[in-house]
C-alpha positions in Angstrom: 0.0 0.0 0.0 1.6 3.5 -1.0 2.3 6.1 1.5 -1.2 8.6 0.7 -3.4 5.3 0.7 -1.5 4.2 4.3 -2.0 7.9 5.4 -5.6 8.0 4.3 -6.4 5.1 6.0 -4.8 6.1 9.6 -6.9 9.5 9.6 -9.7 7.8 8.9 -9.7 5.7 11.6 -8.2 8.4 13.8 -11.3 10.2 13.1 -13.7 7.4 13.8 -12.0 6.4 17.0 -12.4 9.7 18.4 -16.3 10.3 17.3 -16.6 7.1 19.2 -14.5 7.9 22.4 -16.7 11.2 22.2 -20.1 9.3 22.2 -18.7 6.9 24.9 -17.9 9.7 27.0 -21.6 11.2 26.3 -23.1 8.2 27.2 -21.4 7.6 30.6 -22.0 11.3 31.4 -26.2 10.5 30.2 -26.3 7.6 32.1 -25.0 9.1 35.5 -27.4 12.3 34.7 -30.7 10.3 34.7 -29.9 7.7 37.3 -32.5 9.1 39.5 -35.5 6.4 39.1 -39.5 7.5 38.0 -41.8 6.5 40.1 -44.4 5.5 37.6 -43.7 1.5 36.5 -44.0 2.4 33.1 -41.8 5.0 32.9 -39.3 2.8 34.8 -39.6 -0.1 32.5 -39.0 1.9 29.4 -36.0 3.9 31.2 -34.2 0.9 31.8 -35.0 -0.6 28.5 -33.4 2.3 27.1 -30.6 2.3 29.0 -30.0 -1.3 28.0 -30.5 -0.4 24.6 -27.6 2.0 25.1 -25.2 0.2 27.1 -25.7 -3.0 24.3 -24.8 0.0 21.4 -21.5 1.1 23.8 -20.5 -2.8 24.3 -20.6 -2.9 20.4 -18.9 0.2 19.7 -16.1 -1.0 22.6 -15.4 -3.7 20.6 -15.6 -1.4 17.2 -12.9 1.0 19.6 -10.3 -2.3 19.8 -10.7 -3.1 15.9 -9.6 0.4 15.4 -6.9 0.4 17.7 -5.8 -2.7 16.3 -5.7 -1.4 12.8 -4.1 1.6 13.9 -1.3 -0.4 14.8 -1.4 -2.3 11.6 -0.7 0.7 10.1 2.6 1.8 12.0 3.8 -2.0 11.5 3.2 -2.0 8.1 0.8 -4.8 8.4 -2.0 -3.3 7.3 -4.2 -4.5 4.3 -2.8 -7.7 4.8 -4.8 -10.8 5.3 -4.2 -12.1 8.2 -5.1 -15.9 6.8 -3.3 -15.8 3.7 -1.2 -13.2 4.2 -2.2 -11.6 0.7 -3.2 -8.1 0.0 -6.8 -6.9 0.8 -8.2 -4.6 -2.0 -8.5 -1.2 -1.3 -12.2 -1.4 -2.4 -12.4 -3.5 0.4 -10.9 -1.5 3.2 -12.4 1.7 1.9 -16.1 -0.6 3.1 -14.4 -2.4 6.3 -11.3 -0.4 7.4 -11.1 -2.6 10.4 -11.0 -5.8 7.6 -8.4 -8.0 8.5 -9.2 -10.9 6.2 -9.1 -10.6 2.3 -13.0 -11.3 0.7 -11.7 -15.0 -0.2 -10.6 -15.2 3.2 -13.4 -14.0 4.8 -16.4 -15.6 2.6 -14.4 -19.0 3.1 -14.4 -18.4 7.2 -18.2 -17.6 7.0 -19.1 -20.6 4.9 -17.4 -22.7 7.3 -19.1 -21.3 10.1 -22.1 -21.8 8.6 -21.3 -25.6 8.2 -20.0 -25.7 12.2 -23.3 -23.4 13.3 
């Protein structure tokens, strides 16, 4: 991968991670904000379904935060865009959908047929 493609990629995610550390940081200030408890049962019940709703988003997003992370350091390794099955190149039209991709498409249809055989 040349240097402005390598570049483009790590400010990208750059940017991403921070938007998310920002909305993480919104959502743990929110959540300590409205911890005081309605009185009416409904209201309750719909409260804490929507702070579940949240917290299930954040949990997703954490795990979004350490595919980042990890590519980030693909990047200063030189690693990244490189399958991590076959070790060949993943196409730029790929990473430009899935950043965080770490598997070529070969590599990654052939894992999901397989785990669609294995359930």
């Amino acid at each position: 991968m040349d240097e402005k493609k390598r570049l483009y990629f790590k400010n990208m995610l750059e940017t991403w991670l921070e938007d998310l550390l920002h909305q993480a940081d919104d959502t743990v200030t929110e959540l300590r904000k409205n911890e005081d408890v309605p009185a009416d049962l409904l209201d309750q019940a719909n409260a804490e379904s929507e702070r579940e709703y949240r917290l299930r988003i954040r949990s997703r997003e954490s795990t979004l935060i350490r595919k980042i992370r990890q590519s980030l350091w693909n990047i200063e390794n030189g690693e990244y865009g490189i399958c991590e099955m076959c070790g060949n190149g993943i196409s730029i039209k790929r990473l430009e959908a899935r950043p965080v991709a770490r598997l070529c498409i070969k590599c990654k249809i052939a894992l999901e047929n397989q785990e669609k055989l294995t359930g």
